[in-house]
LUMLUM-529241 format. One record per residue (C-alpha): residue number from 1; residue in one letter; chain; z, y, x. Coordinates in steps of 0.05 Angstrom, whole numbers, plus 5000, padded with zeros to 4 digits. Layout:
N
SITE:k:r:c:up:north:east
SITE:NUM:a:A:Z:Y:X
...
This chain:
487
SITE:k:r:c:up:north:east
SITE:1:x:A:6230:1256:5078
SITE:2:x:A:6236:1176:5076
SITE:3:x:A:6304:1152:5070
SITE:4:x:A:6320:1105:5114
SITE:5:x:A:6360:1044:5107
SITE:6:x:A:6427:1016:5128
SITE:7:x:A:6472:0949:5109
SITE:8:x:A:6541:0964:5074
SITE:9:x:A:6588:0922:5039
SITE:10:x:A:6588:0924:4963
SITE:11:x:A:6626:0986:4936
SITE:12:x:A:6695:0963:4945
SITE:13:x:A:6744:0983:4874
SITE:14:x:A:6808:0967:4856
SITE:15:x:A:6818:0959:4784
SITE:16:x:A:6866:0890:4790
SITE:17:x:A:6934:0899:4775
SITE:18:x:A:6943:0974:4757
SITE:19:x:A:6940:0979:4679
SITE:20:x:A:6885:1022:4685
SITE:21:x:A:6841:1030:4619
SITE:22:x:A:6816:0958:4585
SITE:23:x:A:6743:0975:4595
SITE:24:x:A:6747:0963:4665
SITE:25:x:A:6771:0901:4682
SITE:26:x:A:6785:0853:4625
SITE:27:x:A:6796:0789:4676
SITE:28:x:A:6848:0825:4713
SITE:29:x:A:6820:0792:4781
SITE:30:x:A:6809:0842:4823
SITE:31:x:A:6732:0850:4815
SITE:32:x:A:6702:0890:4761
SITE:33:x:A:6671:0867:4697
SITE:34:x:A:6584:0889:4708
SITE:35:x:A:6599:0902:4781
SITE:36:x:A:6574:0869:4842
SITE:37:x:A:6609:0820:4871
SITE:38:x:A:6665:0840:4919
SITE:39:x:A:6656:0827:4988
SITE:40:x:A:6583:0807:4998
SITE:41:x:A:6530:0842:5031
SITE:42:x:A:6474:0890:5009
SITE:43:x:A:6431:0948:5029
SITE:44:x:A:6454:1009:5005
SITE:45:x:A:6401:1064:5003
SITE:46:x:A:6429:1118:5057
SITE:47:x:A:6423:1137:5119
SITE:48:x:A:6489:1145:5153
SITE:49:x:A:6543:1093:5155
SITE:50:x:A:6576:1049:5200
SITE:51:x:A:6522:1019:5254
SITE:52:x:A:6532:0951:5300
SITE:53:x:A:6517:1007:5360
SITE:54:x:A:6559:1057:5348
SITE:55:x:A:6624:1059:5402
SITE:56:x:A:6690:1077:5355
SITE:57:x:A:6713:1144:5380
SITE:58:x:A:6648:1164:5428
SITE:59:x:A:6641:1240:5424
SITE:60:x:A:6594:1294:5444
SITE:61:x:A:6612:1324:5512
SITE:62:x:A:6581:1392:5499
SITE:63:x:A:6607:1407:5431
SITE:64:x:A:6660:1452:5415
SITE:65:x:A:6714:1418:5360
SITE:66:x:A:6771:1375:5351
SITE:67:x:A:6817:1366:5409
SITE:68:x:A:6861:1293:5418
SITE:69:x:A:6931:1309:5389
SITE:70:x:A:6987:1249:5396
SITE:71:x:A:7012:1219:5340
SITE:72:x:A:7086:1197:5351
SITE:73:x:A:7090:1168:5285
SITE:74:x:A:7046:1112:5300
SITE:75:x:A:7039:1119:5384
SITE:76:x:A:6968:1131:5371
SITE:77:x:A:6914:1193:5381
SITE:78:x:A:6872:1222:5328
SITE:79:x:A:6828:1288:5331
SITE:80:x:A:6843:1354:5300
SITE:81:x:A:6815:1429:5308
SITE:82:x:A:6868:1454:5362
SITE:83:x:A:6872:1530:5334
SITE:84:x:A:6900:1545:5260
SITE:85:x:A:6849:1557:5212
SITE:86:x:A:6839:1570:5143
SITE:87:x:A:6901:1621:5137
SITE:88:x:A:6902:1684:5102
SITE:89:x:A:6951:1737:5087
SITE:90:x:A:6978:1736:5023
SITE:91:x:A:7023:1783:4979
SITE:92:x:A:7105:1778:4998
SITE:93:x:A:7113:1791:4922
SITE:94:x:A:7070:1741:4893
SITE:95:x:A:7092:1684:4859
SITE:96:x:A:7061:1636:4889
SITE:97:x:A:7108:1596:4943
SITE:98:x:A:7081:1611:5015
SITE:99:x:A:7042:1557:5045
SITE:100:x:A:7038:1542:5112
SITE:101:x:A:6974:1523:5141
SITE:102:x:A:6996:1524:5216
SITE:103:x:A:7027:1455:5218
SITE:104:x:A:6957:1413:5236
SITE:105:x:A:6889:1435:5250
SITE:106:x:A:6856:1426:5190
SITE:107:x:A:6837:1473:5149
SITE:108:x:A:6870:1497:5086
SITE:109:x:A:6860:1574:5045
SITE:110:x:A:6913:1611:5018
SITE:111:x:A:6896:1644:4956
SITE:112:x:A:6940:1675:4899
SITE:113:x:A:6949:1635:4837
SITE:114:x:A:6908:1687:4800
SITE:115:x:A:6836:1715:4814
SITE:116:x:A:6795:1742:4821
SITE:117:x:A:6773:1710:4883
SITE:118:x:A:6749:1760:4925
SITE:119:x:A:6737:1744:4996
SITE:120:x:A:6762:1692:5046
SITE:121:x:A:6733:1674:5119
SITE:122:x:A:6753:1607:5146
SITE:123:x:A:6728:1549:5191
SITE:124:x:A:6698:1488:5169
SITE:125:x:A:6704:1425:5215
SITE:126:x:A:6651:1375:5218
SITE:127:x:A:6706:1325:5222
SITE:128:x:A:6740:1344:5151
SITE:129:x:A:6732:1311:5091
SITE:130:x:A:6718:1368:5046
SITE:131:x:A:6755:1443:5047
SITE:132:x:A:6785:1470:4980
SITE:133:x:A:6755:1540:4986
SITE:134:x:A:6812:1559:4937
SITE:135:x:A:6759:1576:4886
SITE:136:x:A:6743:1554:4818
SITE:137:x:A:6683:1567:4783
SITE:138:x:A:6652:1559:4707
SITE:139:x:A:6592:1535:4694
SITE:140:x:A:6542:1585:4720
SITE:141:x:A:6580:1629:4761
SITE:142:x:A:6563:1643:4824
SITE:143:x:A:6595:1658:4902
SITE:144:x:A:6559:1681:4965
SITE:145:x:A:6565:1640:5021
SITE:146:x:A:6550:1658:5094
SITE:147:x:A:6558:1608:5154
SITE:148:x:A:6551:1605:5230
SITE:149:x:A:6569:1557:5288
SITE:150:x:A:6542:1497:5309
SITE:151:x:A:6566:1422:5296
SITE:152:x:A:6563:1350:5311
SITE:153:x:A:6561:1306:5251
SITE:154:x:A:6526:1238:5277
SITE:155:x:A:6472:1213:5310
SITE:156:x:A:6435:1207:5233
SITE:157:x:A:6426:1284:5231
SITE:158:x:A:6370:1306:5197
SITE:159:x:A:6355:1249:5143
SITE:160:x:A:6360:1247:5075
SITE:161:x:A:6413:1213:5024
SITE:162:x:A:6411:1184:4962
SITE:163:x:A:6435:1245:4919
SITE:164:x:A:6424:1314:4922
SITE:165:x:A:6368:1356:4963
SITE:166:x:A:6407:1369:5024
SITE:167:x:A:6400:1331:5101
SITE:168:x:A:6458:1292:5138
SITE:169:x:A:6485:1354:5188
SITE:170:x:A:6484:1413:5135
SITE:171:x:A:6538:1450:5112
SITE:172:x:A:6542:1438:5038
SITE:173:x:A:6573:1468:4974
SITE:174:x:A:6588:1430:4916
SITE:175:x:A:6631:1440:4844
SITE:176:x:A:6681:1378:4856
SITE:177:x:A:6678:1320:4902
SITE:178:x:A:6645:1276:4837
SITE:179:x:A:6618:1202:4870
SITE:180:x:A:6545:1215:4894
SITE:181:x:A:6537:1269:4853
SITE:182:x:A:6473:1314:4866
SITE:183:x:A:6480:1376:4852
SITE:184:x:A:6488:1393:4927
SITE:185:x:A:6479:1461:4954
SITE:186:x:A:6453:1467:5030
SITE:187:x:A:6478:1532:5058
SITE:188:x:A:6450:1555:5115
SITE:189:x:A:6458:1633:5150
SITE:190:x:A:6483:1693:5107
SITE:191:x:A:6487:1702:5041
SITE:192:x:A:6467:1636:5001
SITE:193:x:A:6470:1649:4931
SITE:194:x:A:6518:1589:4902
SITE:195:x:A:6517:1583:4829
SITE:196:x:A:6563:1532:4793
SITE:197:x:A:6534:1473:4757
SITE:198:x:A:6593:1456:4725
SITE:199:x:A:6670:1478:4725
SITE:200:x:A:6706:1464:4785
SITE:201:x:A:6730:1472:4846
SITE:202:x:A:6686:1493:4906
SITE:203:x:A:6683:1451:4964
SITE:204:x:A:6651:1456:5032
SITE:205:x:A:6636:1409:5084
SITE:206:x:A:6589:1376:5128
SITE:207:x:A:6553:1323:5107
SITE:208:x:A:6550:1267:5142
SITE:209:x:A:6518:1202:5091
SITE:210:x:A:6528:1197:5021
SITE:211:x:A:6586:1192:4981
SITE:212:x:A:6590:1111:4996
SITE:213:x:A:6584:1120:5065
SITE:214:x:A:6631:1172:5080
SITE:215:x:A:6685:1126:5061
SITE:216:x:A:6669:1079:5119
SITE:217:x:A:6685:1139:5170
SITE:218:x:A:6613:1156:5184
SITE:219:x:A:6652:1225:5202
SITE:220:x:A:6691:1187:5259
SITE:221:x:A:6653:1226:5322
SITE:222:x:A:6643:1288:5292
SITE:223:x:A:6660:1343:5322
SITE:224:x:A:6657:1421:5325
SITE:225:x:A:6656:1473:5262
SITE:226:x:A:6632:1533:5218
SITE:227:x:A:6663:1594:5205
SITE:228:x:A:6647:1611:5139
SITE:229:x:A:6659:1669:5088
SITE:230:x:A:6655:1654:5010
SITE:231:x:A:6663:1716:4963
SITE:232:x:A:6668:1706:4888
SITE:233:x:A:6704:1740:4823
SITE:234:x:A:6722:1670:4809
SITE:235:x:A:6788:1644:4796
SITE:236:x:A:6836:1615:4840
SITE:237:x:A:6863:1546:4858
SITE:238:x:A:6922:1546:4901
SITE:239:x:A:6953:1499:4940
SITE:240:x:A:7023:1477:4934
SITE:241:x:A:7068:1443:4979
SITE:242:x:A:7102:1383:4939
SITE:243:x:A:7169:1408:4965
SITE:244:x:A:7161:1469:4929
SITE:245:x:A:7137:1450:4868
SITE:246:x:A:7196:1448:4823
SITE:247:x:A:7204:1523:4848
SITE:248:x:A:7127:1533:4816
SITE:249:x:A:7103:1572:4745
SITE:250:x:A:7036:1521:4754
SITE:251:x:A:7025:1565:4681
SITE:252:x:A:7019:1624:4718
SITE:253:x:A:6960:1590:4754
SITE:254:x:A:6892:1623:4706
SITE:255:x:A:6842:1568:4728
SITE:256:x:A:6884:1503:4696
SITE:257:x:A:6872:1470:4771
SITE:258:x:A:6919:1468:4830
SITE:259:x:A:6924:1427:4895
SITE:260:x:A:6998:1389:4907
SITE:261:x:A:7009:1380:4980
SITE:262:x:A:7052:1326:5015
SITE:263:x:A:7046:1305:5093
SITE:264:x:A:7000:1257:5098
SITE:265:x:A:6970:1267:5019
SITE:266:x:A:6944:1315:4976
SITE:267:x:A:6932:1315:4894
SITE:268:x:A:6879:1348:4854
SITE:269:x:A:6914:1354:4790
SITE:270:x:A:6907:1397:4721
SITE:271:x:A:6966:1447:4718
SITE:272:x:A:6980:1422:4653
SITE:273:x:A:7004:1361:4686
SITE:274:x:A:7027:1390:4739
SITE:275:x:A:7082:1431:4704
SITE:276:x:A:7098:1374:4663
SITE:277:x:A:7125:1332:4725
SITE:278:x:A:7138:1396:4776
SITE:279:x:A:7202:1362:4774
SITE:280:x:A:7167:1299:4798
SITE:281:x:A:7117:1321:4843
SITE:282:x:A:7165:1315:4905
SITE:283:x:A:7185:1248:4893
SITE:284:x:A:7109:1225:4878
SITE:285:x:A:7083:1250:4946
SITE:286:x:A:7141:1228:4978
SITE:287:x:A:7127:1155:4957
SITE:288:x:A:7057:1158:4971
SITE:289:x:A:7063:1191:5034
SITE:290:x:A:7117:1136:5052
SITE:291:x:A:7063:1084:5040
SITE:292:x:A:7014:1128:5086
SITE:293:x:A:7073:1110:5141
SITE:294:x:A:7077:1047:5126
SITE:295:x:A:7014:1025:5134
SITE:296:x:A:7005:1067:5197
SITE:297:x:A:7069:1033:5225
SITE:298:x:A:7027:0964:5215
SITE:299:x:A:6957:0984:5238
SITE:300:x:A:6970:1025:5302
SITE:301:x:A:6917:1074:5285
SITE:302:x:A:6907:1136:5239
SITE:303:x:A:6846:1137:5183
SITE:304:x:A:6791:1205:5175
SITE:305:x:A:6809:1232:5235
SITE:306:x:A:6889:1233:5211
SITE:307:x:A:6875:1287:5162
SITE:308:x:A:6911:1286:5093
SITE:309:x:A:6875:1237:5038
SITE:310:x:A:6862:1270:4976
SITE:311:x:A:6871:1235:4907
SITE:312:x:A:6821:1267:4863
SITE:313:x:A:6808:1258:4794
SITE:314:x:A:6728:1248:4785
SITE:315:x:A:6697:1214:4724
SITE:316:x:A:6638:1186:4752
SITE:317:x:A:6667:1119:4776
SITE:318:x:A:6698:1105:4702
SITE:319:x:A:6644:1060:4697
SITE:320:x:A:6659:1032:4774
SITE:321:x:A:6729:1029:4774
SITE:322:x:A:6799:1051:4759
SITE:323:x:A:6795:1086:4830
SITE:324:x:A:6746:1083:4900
SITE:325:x:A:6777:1088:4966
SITE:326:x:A:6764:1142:5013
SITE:327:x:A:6777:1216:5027
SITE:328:x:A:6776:1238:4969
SITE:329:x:A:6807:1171:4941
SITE:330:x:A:6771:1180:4879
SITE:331:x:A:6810:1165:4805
SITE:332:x:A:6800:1158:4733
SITE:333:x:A:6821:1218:4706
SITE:334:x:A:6866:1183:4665
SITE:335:x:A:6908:1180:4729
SITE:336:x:A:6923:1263:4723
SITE:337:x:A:6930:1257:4643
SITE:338:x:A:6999:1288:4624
SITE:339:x:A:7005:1229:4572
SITE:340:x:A:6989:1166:4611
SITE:341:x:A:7052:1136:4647
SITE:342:x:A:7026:1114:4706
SITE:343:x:A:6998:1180:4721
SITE:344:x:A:7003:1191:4802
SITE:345:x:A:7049:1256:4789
SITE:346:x:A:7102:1210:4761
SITE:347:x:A:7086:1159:4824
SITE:348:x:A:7167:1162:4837
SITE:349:x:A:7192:1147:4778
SITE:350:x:A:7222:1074:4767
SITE:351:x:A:7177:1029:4724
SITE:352:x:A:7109:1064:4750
SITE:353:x:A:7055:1027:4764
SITE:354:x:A:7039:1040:4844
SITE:355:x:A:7011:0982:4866
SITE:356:x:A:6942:1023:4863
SITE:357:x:A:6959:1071:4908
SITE:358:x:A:6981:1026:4956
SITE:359:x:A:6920:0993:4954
SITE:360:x:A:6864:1050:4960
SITE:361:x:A:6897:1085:5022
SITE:362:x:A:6902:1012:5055
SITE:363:x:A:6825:1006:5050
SITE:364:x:A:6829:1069:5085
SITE:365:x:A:6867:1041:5136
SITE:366:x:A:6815:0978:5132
SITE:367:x:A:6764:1022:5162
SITE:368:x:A:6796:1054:5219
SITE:369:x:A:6739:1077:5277
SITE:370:x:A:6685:1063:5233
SITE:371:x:A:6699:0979:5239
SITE:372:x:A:6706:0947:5182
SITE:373:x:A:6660:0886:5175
SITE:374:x:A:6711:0833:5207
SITE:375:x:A:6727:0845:5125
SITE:376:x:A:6670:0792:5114
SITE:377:x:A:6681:0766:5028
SITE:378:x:A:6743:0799:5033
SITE:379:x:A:6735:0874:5033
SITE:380:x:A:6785:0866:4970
SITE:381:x:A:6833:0824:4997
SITE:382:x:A:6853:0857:5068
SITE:383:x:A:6874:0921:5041
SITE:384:x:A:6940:0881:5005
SITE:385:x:A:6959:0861:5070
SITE:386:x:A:6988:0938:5069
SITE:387:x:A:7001:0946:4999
SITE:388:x:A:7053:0879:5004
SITE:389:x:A:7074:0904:5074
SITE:390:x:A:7101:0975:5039
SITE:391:x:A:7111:0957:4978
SITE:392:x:A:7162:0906:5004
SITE:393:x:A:7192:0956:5056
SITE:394:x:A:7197:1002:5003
SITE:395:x:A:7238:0942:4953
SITE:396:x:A:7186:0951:4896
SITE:397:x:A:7156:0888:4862
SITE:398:x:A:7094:0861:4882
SITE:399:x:A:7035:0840:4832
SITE:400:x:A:7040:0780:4800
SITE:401:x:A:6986:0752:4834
SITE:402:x:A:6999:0768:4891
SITE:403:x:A:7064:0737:4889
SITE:404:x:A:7023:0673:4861
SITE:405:x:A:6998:0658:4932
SITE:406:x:A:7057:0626:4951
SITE:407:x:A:7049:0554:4942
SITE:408:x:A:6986:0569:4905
SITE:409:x:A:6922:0515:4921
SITE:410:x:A:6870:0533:4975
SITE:411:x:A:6808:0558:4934
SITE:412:x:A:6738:0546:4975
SITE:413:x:A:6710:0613:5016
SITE:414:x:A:6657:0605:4971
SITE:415:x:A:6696:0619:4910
SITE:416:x:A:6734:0667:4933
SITE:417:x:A:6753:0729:4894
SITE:418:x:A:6810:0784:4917
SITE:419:x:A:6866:0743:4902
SITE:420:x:A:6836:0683:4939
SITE:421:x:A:6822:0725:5001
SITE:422:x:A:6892:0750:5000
SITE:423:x:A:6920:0685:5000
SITE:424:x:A:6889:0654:5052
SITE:425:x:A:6903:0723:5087
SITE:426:x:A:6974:0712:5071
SITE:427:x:A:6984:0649:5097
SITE:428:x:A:6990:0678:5172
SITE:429:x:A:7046:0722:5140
SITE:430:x:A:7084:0671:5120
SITE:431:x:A:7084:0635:5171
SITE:432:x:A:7088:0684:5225
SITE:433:x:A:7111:0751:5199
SITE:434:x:A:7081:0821:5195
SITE:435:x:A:7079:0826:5267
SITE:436:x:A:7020:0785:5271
SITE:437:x:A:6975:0830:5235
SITE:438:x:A:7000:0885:5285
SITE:439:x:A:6978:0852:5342
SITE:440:x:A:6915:0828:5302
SITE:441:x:A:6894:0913:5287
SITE:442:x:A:6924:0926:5361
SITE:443:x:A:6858:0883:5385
SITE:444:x:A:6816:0905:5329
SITE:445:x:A:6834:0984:5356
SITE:446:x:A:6818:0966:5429
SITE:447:x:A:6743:0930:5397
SITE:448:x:A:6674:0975:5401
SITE:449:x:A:6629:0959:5341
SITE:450:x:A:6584:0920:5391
SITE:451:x:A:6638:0871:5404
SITE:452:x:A:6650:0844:5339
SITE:453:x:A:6588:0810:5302
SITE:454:x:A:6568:0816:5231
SITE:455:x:A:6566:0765:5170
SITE:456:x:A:6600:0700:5174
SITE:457:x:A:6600:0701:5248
SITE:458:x:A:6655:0758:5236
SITE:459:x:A:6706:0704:5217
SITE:460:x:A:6691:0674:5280
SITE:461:x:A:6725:0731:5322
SITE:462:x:A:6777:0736:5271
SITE:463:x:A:6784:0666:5274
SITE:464:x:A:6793:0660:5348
SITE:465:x:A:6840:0731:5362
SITE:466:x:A:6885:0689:5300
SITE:467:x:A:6886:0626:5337
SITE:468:x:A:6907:0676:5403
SITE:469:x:A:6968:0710:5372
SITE:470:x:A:6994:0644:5327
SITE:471:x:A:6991:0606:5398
SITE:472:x:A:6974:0547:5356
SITE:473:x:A:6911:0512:5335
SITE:474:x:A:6888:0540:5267
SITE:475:x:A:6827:0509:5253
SITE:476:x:A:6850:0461:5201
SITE:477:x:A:6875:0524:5169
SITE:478:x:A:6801:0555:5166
SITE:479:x:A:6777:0485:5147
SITE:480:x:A:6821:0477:5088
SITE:481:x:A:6797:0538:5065
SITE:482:x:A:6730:0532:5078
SITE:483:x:A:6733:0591:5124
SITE:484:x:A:6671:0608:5168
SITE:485:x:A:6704:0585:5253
SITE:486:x:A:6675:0559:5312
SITE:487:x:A:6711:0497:5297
């Protein structure tokens, strides 16, 4: 089948500012060394992905699945599955600290920390990013799969992607959640044969673009589920709520893997590490879930749906990036290595470098409903609005060049790079607090994609909803920086 074509920003990586490995980023300048450059335009070869026609938050009317459940965190709505799924029974003497899976819809499997497998029914929602079926497999093991229900992903159901064999709308099974990896297993009726490619844990989900796209919320009107049963001799992978974790053997766990839940965050993370810094692990998903607040707090809206954001290790974007926002947010796995001191189990500790994580779950928050291309040569540069925002609630130092902007020279749109963007960003700030940028993403929630144009004509609206909020005239402001306005 033809693939068919849609426009997406360049792939968007933070690698400025994080001490992440040398062979990254050498400039330390918030692009990366071989990559494209950030914030330009291109065609990306998939077929799902945010569309100019597509109405942020339009559902099907005749298709069962998530329900609207209030957030009073952030006074906005979100959707989740409005029964408990995913929980199983497990054994009152087993090790393993209980885990609740009642406290949100989404889906999460209980499993003991030792296999075999055996077998576990659950549902899948369309709208998830991925469910950890609890179950690890080496390289050429297999598990059965069986699925029914019915689901709606998008509108883009039925084409192809760039990797992998199976169509936008399928349920798929795949060995980690590796960037635009394809060795993608459709599953479709009873008893699919699954046979691991690789070790890893098995996830399940629908699909609804590639790995590129999903990251710009082409899952934002999807609705409905699968109930699905997976049987394997596998081992296990638990998952472990952060609180609990200094209470955890993570030795006793056979597969080396285990999942570290906080509220708003979870992390993929070796056990090795993980029972290094089980005294830790609260404090890191604390922090990182405080950021999660944070930057809810400033944009008025929820990102994926409100569903946790997973932090998973995945080598494939070492040659990308030190890590590629998202659910999953995707890492170097030098992030999970028990020797490396910014590792993101020892986020909480004084000295760590967490300017990173800050930075990937506000491009998360960047892309809220699917809208993100008001982000026009500055898809870098918007998402340290929120890292400065929490970072400075939170009293930890800001990056050097970030705290550069202040005085710092206007540098021509044309030459921008993600510091640049940030500055001119920043100027509004300064000079008129955070609460302008929450009225700014209080329009930008109550805009439909048609409302908002694309390319440079996007600084236009931004131009003119700034020029609303400040009360004053800004377009010297735009013209000193070269900035794209109506004039």
């Amino acid at each position: 089948m033809p693939l068919s074509r849609v426009v997406f920003p360049t792939l968007f990586v933070l690698v400025c500012g994080c001490n992440g490995p040398e062979s990254t980023d050498s400039d330390s300048d918030g692009t990366t060394d071989g990559s494209e450059t950030v914030g330009t335009t291109q065609t990306d070869p998939t077929t799902a992905g945010p569309t100019t026609g597509m109405t942020a938050g339009e559902t099907t009317a005749d298709t069962v699945g998530p329900s609207t459940t209030s957030d009073t965190t952030s006074g906005t709505t979100f959707e989740t599955t409005s029964d408990t799924v995913g929980e199983t029974e497990t054994d009152s003497d087993s090790e393993q600290p209980p885990l609740d899976c009642s406290d949100d819809g989404w889906t999460c499997v209980v499993v003991e920390p030792t296999g075999p497998y055996g077998e576990h029914a659950f549902e899948v929602p369309a709208a998830q990013n991925w469910v950890n079926t609890g179950l690890y497999l080496q390289q050429g093991q297999e598990a059965v799969i069986s699925e029914t229900g019915t689901w709606y992903v998008n509108d883009n159901a039925g084409n192809g992607i760039d990797h992998g064999p199976c169509v936008i709308g399928d349920l798929v099974a795949r060995i980690g959640l590796h960037y635009k990896d394809p060795a993608l297993t459709c599953v479709a009726g009873d008893d699919v044969m699954f046979t691991a490619d690789k070790d890893g844990i098995l996830y399940l989900g629908a699909l609804p673009s590639n790995d590129l796209g999903e990251t710009y919320e082409t899952r934002v009107n999807a609705s409905g589920f699968k109930q699905v049963t997976v049987q394997s001799d596998g081992e296990t992978v638990p998952t472990i709520e952060a609180e609990l974790a200094a209470q955890t053997d993570f030795d006793a766990i056979t597969s080396g893997w285990v999942e570290v839940r906080g509220t708003h965050t979870i992390l993929t993370l070796p056990t090795i590490a993980a029972a290094q810094d089980a005294h830790l692990l609260a404090d890191a998903l604390e922090l990182i879930d405080a950021f999660y607040d944070l930057h809810a707090e400033l944009r008025g809206a929820l990102p994926q749906h409100g569903q946790r954001i997973r932090f998973f290790p995945d080598p494939n974007i070492m040659g990308i990036g030190y890590m590629l926002a998202g659910n999953p947010v995707r890492m170097d796995p030098i992030l999970v290595d028990a020797g490396y001191g910014n590792r993101i189990s020892n986020a909480g500790e004084p000295g760590v470098d967490v300017w990173g994580f800050a930075h990937e779950l506000g491009h998360d928050f960047t892309f809220v409903n699917a809208l993100w291309w008001y982000q026009e040569n500055s898809l870098e540069s918007w998402p340290n609005i929120f890292s400065i925002h929490a970072l400075q609630a939170l009293g930890i130092p800001l990056h050097d060049n970030a705290l550069a902007c202040e005085g710092g020279q206007p540098v021509a749109y044309d030459n921008w790079d993600a510091w640049s963007g940030l500055c001119f960003l920043l100027y509004f700030q300064q000079n008129y607090g955070f609460e302008f940028y929450a009225e700014f993403f209080a329009i930008l929630n109550d805009t439909s994609a048609g409302e908002l144009p694309g390319g440079p004509m996007a600084w236009h609206w931004v131009h003119d909803h700034f020029e609303e909020i400040a009360g004053v005239d800004i377009t010297p402001v735009f013209n000193t920086w070269s900035v794209p306005n109506p004039g």
